[in-house]
gemmi code that builds the backbone of each chain (N, CA, C; Angstrom):
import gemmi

chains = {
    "A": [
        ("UNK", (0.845, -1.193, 0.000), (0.000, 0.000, 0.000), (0.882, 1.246, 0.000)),
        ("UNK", (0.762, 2.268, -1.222), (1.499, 3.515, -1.411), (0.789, 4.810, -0.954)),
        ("UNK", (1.198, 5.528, -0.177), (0.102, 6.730, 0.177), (1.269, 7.708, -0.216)),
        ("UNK", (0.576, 8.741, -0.855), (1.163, 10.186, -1.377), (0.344, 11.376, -0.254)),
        ("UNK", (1.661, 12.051, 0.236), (1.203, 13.185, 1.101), (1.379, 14.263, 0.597)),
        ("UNK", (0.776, 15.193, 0.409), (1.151, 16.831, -0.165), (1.351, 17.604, 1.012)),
        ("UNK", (2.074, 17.745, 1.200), (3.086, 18.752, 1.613), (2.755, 20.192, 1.855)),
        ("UNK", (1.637, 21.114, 2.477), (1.687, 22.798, 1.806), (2.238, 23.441, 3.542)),
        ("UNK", (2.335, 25.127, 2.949), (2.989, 25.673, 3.607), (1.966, 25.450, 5.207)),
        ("UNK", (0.883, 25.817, 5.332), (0.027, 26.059, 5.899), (-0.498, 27.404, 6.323)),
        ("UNK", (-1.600, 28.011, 6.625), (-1.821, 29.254, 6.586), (-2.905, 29.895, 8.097)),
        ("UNK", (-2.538, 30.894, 8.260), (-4.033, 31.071, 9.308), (-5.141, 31.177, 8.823)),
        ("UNK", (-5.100, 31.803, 7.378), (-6.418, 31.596, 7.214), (-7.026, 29.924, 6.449)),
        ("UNK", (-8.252, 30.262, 7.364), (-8.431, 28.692, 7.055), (-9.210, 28.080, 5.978)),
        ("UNK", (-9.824, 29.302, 4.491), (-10.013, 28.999, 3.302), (-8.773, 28.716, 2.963)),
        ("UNK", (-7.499, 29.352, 2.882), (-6.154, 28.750, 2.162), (-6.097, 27.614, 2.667)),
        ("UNK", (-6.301, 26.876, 3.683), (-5.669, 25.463, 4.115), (-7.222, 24.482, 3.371)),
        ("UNK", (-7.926, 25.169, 3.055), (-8.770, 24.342, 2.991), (-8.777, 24.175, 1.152)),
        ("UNK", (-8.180, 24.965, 0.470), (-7.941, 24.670, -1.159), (-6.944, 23.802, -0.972)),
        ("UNK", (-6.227, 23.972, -0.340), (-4.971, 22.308, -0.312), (-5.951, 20.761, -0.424)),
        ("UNK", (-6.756, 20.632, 0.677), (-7.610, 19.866, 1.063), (-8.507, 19.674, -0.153)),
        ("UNK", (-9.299, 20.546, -0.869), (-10.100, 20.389, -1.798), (-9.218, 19.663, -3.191)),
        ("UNK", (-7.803, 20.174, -3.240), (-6.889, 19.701, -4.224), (-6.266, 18.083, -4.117)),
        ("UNK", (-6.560, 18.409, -2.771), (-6.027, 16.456, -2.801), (-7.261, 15.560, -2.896)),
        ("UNK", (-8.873, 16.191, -2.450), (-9.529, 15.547, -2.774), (-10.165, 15.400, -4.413)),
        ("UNK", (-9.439, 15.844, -5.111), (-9.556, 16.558, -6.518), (-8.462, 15.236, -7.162)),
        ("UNK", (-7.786, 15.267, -6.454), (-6.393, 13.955, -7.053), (-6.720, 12.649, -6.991)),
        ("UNK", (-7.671, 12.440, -5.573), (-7.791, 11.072, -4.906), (-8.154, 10.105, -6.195)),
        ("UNK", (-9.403, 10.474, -6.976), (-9.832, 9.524, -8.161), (-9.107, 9.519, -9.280)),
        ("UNK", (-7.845, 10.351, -9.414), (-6.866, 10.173, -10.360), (-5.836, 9.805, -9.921)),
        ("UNK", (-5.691, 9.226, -8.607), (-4.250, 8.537, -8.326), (-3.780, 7.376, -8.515)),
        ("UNK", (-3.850, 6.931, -9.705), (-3.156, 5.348, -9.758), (-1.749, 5.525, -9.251)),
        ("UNK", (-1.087, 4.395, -8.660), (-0.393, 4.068, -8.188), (-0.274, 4.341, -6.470)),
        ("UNK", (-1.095, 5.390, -5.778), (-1.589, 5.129, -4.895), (-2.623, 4.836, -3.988)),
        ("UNK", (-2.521, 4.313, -3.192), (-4.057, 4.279, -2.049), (-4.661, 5.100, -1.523)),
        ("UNK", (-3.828, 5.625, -1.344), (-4.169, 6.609, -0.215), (-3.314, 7.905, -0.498)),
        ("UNK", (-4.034, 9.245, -0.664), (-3.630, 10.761, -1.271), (-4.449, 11.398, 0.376)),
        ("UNK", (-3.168, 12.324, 0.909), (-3.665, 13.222, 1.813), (-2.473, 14.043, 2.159)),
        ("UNK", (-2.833, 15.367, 2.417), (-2.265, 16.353, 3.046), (-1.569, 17.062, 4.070)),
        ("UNK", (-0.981, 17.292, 4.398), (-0.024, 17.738, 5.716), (0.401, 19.020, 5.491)),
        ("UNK", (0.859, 19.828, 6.683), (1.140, 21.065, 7.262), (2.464, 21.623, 7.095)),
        ("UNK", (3.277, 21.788, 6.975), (4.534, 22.667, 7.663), (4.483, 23.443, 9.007)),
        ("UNK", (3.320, 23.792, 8.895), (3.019, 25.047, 9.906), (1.221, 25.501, 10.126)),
        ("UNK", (1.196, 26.114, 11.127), (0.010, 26.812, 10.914), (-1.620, 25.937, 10.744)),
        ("UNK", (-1.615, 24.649, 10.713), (-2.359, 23.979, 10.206), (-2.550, 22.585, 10.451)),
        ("UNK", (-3.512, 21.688, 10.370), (-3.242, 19.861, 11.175), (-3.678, 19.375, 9.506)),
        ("UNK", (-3.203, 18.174, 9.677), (-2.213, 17.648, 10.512), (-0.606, 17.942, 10.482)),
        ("UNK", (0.245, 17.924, 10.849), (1.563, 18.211, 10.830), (2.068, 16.999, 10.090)),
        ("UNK", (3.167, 17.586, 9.282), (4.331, 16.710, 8.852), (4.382, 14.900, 9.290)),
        ("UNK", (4.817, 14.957, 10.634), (4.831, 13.602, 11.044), (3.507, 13.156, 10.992)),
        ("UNK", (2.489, 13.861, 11.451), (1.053, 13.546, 11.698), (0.810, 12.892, 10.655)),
        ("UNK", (0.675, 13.430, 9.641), (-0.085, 12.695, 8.403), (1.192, 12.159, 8.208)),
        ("UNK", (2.004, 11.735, 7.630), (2.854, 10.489, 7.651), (2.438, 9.681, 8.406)),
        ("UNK", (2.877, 9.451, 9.614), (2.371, 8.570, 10.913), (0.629, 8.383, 10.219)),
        ("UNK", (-0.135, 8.790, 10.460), (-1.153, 8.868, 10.102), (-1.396, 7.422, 8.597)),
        ("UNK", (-0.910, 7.989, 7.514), (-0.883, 7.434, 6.527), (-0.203, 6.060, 6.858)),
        ("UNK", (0.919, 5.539, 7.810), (1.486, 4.582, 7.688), (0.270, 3.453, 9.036)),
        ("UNK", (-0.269, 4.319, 9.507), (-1.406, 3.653, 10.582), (-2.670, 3.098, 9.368)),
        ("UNK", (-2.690, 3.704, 8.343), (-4.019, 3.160, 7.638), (-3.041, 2.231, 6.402)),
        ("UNK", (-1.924, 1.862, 6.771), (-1.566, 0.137, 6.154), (-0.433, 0.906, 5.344)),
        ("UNK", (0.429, 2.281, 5.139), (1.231, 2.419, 4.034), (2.236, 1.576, 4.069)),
        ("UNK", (2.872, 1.029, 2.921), (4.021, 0.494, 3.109), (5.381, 1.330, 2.520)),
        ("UNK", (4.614, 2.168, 1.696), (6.032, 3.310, 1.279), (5.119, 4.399, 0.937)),
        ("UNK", (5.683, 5.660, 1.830), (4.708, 7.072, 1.633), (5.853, 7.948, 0.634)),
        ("UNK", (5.287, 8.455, -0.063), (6.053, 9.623, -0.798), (5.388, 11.012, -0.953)),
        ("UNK", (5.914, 11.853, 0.064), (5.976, 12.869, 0.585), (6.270, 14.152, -0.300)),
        ("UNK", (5.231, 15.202, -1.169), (5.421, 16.106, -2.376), (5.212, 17.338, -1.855)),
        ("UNK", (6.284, 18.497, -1.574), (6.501, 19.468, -1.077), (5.266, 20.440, -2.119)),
        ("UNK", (4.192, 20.958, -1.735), (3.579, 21.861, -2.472), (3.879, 23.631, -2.354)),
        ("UNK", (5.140, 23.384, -2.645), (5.688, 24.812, -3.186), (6.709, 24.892, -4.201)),
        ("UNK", (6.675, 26.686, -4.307), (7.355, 26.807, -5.806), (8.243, 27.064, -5.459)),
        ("UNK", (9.079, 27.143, -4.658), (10.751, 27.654, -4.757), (11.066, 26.654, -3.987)),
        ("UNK", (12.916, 26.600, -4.147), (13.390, 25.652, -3.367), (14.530, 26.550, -2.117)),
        ("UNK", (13.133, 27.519, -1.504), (13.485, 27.888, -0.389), (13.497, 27.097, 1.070)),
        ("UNK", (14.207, 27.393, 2.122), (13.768, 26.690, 3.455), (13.328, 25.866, 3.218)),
        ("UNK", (11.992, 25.951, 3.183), (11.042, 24.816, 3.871), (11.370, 23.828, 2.937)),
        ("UNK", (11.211, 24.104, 1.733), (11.537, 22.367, 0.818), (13.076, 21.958, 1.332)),
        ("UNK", (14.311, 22.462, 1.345), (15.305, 22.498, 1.312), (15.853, 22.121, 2.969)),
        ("UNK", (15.296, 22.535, 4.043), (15.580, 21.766, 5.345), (14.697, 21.579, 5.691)),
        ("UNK", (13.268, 22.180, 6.131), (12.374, 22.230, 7.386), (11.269, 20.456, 6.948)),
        ("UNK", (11.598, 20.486, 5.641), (10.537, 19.361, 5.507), (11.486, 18.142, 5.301)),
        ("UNK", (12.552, 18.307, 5.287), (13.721, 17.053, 4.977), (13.772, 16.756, 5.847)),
        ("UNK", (14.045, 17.907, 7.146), (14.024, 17.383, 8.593), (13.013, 16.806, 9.330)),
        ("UNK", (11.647, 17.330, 9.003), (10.429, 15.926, 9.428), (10.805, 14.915, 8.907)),
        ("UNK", (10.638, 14.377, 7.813), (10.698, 13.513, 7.208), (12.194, 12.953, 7.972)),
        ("UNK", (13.087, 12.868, 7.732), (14.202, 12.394, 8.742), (13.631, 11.448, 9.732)),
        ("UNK", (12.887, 12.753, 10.567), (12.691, 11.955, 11.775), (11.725, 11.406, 12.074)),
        ("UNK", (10.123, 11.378, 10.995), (9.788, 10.520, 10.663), (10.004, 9.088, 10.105)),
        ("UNK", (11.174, 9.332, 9.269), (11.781, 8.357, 8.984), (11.878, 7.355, 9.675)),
        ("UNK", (13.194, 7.780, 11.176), (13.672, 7.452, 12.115), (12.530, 6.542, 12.667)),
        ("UNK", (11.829, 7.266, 13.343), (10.367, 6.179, 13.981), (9.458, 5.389, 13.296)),
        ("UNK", (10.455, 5.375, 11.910), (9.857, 4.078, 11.339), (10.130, 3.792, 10.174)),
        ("UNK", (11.573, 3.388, 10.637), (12.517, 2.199, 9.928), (11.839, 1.210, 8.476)),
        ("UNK", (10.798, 0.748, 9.074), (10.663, -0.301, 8.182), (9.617, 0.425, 6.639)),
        ("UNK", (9.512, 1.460, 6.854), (8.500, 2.005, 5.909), (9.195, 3.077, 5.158)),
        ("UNK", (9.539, 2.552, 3.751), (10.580, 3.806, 3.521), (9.066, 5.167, 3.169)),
        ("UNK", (10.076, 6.393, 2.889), (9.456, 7.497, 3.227), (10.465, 8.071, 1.857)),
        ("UNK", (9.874, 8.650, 0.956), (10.844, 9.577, -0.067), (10.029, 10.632, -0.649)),
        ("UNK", (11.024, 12.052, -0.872), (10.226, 13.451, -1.096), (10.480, 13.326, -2.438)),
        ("UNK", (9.396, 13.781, -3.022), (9.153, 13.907, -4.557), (9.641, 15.177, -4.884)),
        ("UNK", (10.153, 15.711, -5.936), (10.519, 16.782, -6.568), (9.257, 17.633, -5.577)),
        ("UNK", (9.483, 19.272, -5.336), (8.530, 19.647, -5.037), (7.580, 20.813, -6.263)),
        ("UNK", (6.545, 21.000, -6.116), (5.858, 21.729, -7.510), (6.417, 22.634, -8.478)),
        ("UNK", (7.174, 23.274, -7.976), (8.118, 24.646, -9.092), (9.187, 23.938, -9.483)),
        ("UNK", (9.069, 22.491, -9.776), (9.740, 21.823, -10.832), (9.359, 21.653, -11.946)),
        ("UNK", (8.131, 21.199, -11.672), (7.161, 20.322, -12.635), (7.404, 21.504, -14.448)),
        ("UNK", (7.556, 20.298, -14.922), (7.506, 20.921, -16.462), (6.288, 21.225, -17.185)),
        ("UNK", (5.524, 21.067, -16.655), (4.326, 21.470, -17.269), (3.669, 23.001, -16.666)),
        ("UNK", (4.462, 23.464, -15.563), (3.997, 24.876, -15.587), (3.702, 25.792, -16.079)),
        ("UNK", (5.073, 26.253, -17.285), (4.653, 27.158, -18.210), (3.898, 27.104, -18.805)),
        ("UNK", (2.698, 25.641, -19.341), (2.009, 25.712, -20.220), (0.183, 25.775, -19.266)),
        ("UNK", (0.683, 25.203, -18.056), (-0.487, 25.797, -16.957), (-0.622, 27.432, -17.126)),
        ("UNK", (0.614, 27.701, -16.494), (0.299, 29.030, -16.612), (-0.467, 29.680, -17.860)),
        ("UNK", (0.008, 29.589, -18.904), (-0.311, 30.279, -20.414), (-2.137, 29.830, -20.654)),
        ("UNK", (-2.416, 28.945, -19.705), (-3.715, 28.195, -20.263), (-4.514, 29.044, -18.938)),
        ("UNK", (-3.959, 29.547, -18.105), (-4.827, 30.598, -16.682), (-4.565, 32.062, -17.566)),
        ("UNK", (-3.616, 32.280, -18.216), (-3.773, 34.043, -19.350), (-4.397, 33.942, -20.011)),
        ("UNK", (-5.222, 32.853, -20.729), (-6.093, 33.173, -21.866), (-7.356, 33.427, -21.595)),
    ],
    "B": [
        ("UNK", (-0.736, 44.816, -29.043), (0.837, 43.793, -28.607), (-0.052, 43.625, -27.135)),
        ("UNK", (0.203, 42.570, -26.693), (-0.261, 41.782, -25.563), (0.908, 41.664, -24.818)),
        ("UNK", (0.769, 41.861, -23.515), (1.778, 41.175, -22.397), (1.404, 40.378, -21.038)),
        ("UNK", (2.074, 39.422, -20.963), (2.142, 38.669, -20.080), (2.618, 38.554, -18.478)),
        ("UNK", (2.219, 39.083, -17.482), (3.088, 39.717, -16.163), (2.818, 38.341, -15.241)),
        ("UNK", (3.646, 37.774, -14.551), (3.843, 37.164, -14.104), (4.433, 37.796, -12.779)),
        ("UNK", (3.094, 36.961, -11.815), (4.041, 37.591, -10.389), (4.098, 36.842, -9.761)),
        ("UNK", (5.455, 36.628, -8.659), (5.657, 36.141, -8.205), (5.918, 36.996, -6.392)),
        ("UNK", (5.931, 36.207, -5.382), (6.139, 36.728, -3.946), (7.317, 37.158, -3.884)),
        ("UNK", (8.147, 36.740, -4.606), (9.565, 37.258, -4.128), (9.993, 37.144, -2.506)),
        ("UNK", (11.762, 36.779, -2.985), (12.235, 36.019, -1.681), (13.832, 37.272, -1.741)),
        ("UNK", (13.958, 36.440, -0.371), (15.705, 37.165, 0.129), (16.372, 36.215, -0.433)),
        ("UNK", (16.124, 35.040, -1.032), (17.010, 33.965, -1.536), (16.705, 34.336, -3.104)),
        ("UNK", (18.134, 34.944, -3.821), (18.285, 35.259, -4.805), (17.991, 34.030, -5.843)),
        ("UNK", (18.094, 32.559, -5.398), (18.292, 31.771, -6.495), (16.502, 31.579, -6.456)),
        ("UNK", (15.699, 32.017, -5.088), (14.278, 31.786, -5.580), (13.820, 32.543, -6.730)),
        ("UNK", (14.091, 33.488, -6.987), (13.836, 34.659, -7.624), (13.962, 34.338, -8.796)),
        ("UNK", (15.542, 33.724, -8.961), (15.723, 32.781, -9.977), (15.429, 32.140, -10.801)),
        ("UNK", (14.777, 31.213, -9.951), (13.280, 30.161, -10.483), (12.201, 30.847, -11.071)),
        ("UNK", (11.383, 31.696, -10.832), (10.780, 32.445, -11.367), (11.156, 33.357, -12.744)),
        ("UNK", (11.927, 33.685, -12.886), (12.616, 34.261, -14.182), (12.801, 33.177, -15.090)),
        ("UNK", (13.468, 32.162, -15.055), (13.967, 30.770, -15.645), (12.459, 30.805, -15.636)),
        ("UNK", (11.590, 30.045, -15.102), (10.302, 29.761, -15.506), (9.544, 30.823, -16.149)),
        ("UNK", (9.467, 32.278, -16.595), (9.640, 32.619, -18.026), (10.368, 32.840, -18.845)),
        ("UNK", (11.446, 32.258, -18.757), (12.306, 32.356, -20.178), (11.535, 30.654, -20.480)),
        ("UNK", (11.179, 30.147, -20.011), (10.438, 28.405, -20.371), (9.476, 29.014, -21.088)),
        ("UNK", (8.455, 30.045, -20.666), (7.466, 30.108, -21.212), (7.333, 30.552, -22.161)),
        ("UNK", (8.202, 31.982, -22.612), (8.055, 32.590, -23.757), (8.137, 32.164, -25.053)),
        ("UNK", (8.647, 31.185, -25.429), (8.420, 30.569, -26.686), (7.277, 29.729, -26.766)),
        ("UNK", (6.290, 29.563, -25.674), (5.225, 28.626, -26.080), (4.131, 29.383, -25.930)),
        ("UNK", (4.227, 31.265, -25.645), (3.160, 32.032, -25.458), (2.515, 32.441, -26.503)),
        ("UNK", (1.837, 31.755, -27.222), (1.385, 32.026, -28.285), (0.101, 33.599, -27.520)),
        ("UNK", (-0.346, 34.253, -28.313), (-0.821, 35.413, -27.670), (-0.396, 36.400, -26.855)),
        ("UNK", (0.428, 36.094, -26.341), (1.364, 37.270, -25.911), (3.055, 37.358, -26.444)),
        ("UNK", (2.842, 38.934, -26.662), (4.001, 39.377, -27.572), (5.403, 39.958, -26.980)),
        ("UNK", (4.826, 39.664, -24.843), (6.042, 40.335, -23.950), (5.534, 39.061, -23.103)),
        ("UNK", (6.567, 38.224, -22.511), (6.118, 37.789, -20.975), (7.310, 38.209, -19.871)),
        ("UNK", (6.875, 38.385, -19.045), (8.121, 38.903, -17.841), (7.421, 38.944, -16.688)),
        ("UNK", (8.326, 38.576, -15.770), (7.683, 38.768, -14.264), (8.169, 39.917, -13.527)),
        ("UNK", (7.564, 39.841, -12.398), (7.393, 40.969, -11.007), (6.996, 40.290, -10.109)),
        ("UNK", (7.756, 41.020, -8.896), (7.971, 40.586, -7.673), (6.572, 41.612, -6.991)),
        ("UNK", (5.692, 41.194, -5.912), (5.203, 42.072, -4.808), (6.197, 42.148, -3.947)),
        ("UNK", (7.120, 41.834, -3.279), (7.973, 42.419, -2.262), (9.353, 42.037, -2.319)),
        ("UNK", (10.734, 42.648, -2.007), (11.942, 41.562, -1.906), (12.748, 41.006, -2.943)),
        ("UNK", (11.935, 41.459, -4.097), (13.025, 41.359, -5.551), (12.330, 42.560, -6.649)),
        ("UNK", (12.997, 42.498, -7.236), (12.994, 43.629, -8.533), (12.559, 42.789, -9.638)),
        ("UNK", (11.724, 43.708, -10.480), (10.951, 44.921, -10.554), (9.685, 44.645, -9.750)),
        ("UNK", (9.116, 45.953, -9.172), (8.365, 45.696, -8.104), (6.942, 45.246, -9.133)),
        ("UNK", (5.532, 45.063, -9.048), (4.859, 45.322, -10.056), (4.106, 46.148, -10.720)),
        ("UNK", (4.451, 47.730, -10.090), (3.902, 48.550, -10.964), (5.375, 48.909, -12.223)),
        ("UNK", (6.669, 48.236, -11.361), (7.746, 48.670, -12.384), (7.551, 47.864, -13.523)),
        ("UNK", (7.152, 46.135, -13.302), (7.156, 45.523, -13.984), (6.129, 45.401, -15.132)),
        ("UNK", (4.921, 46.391, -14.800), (3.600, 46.558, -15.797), (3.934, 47.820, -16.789)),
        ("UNK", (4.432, 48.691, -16.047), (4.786, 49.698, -16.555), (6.031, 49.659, -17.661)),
        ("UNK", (7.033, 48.551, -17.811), (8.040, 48.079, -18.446), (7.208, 47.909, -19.423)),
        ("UNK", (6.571, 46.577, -19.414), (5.612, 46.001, -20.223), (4.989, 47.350, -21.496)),
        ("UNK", (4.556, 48.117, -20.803), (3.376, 49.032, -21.456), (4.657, 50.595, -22.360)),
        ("UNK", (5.857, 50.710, -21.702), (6.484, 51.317, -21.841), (7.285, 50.799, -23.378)),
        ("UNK", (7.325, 49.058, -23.308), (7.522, 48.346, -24.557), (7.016, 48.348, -25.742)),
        ("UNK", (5.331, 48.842, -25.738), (4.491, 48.955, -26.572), (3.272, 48.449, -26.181)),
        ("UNK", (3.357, 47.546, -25.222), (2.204, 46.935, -24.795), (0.701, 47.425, -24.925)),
        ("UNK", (-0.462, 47.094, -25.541), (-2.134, 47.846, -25.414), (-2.565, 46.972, -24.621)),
        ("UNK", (-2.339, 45.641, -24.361), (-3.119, 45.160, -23.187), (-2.279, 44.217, -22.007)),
        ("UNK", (-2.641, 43.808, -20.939), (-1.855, 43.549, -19.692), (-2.558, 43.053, -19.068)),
        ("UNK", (-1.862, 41.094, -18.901), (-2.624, 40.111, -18.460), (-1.160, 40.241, -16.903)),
        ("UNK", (-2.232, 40.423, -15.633), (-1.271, 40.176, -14.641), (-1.769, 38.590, -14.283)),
        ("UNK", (-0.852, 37.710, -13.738), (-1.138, 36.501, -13.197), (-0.239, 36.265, -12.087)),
        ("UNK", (-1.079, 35.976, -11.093), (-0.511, 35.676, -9.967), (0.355, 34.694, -9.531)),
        ("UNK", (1.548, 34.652, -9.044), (2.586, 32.938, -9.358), (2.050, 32.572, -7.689)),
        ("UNK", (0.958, 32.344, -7.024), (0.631, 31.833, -5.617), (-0.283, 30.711, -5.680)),
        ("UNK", (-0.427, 30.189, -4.642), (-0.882, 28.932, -4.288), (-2.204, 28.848, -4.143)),
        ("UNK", (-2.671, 30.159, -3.236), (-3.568, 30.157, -2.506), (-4.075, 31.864, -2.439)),
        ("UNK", (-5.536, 31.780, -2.429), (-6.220, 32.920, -2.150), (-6.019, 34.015, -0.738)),
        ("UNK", (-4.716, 34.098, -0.707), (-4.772, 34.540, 0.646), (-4.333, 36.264, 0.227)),
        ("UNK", (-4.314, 37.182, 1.812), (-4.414, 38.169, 1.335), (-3.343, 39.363, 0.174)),
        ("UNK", (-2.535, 38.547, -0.388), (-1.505, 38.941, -1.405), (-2.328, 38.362, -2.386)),
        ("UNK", (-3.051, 37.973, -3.119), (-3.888, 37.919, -3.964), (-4.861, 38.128, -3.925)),
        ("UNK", (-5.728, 38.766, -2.918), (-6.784, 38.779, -2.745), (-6.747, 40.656, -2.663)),
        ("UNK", (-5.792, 41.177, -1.687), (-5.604, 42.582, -1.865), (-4.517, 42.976, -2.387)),
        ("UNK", (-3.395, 42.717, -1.967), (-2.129, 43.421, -2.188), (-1.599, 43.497, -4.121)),
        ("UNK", (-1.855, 42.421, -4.455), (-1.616, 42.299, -6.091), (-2.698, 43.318, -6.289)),
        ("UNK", (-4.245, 43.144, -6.735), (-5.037, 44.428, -7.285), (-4.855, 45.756, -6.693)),
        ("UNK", (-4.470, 45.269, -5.586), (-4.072, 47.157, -5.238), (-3.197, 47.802, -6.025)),
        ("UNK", (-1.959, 47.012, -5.971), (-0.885, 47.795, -7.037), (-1.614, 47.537, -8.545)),
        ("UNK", (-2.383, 46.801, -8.831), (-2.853, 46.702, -10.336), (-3.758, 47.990, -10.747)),
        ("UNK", (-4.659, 48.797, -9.374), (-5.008, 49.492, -10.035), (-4.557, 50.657, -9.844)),
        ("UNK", (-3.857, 51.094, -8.778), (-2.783, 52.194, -8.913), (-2.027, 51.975, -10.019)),
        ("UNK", (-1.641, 51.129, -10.966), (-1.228, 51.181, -12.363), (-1.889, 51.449, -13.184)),
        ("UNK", (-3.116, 50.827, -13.243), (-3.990, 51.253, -14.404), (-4.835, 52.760, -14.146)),
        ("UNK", (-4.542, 53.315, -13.098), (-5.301, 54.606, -13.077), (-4.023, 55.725, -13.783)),
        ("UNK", (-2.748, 55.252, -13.470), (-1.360, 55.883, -14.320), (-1.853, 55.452, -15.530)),
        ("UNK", (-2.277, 54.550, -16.381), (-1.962, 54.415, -17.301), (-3.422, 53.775, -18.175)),
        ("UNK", (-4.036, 55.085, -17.939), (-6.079, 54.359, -17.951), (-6.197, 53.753, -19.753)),
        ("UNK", (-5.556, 54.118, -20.529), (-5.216, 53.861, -21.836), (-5.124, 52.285, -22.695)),
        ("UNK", (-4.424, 52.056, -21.263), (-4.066, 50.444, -21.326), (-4.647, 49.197, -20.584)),
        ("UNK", (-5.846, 48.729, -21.105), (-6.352, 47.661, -19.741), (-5.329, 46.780, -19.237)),
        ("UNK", (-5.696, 46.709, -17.929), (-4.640, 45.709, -17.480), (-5.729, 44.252, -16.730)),
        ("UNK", (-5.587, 43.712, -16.547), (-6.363, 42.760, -16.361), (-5.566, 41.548, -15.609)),
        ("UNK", (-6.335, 40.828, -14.051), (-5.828, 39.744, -13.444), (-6.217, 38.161, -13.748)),
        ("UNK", (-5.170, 37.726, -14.539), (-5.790, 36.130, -14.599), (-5.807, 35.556, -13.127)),
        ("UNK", (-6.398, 34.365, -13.346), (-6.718, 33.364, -12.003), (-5.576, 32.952, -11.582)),
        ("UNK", (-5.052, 33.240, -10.923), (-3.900, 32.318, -9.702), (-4.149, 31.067, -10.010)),
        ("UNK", (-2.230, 30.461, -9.899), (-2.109, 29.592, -10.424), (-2.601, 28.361, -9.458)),
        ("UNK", (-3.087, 28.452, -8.118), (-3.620, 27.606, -7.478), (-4.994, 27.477, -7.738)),
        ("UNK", (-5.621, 27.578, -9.007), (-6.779, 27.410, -9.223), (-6.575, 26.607, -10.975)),
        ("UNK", (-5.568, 26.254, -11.343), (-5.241, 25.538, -12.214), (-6.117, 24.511, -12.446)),
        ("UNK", (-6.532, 23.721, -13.413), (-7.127, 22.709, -12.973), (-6.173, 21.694, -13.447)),
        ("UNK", (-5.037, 21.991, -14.250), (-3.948, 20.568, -14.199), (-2.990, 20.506, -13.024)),
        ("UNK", (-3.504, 21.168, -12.108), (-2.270, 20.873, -10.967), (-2.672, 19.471, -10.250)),
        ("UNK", (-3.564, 19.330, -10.146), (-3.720, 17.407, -9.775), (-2.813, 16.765, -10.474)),
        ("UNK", (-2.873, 16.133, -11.905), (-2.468, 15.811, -12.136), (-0.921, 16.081, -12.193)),
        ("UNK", (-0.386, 17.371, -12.414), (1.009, 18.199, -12.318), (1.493, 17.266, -11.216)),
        ("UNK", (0.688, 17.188, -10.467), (1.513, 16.916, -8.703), (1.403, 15.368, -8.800)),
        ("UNK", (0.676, 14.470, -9.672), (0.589, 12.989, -9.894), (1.969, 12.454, -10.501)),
        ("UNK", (2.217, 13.436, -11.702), (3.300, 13.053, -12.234), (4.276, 13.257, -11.478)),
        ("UNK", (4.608, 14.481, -10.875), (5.881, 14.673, -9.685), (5.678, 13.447, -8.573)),
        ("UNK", (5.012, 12.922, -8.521), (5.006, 12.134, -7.501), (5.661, 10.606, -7.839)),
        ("UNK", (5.638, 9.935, -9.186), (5.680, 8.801, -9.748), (7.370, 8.218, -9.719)),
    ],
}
model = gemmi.Model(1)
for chain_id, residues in chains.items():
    chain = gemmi.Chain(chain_id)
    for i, (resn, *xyz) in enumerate(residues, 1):
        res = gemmi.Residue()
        res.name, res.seqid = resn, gemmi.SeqId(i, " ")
        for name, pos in zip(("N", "CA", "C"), xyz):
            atom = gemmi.Atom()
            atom.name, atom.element = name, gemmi.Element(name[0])
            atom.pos, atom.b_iso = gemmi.Position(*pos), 0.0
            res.add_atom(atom)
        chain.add_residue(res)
    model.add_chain(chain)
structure = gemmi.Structure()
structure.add_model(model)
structure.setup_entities()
């Protein structure tokens, strides 16, 4: 069993945390290759980092892969979420855990974008 | 002549800033309909975005698609981008300027984030 977590910054306000939420439930029926699609925090927001990991590996995951939902490869992609994940890791050895490129990679942006200007 | 403004939050980390520029030099050859694309920062990098609309329009530009490079509806897209959009367009009433939908309202970002995940 593969569960994919998205990753966002998190926000106080709680329409922004809640378009994350609407976006993963937007993915769930297009996710082949996993079981289970859900969301996690950085900050500001539940569940946290470990939470939904932990979380995801309690409803049967056997390898979670963890997708930073931001566009730069500031901080947070670059330590603050390497370092959950670490130590998620850590408390649980037997389930590997790996971060996917995070979104301001993806090659298909420029042509997202150009298709939101018209 | 059409232009394309791309904004982004802008960071103290020069190579974020980076990313954003590189991701329109990606785009401009596939912008069919627009005849300028370039970005602007709201805070923390250059050109701010009335510099960066005003470039645009100073180029030749008659019309001005701003698009937001954010995630989420929060209050930098919700106030802070149209504020400076229409303190530009009241400088420059000649030229519509106009806000596409933020890119967190994409509808290929499901999938965008399926493929990053695989």
């Amino acid at each position: 069993m593969r569960a994919l977590v998205i990753v966002a910054h998190g926000s106080r306000r709680a329409s922004s945390n809640d378009e994350v939420r609407a976006l993963v439930d937007l993915m769930r029926p297009q996710a082949t290759g996993f079981d289970l699609v859900q969301c996690a925090f950085l900050e500001l927001a539940e569940p946290s980092i470990p939470d939904g990991i932990n979380a995801a590996i309690a409803a049967g995951a056997r390898e979670v892969v963890v997708l930073p939902y931001f566009l730069s490869a500031g901080r947070h992609v670059v330590e603050d979420i390497p370092g959950f994940v670490t130590q998620t890791q850590q408390q649980n050895p037997q389930v590997p855990i790996r971060i996917a490129p995070y979104l301001g990679t993806a090659s298909e942006l420029p042509q997202t974008l150009l298709n939101l200007a018209k």
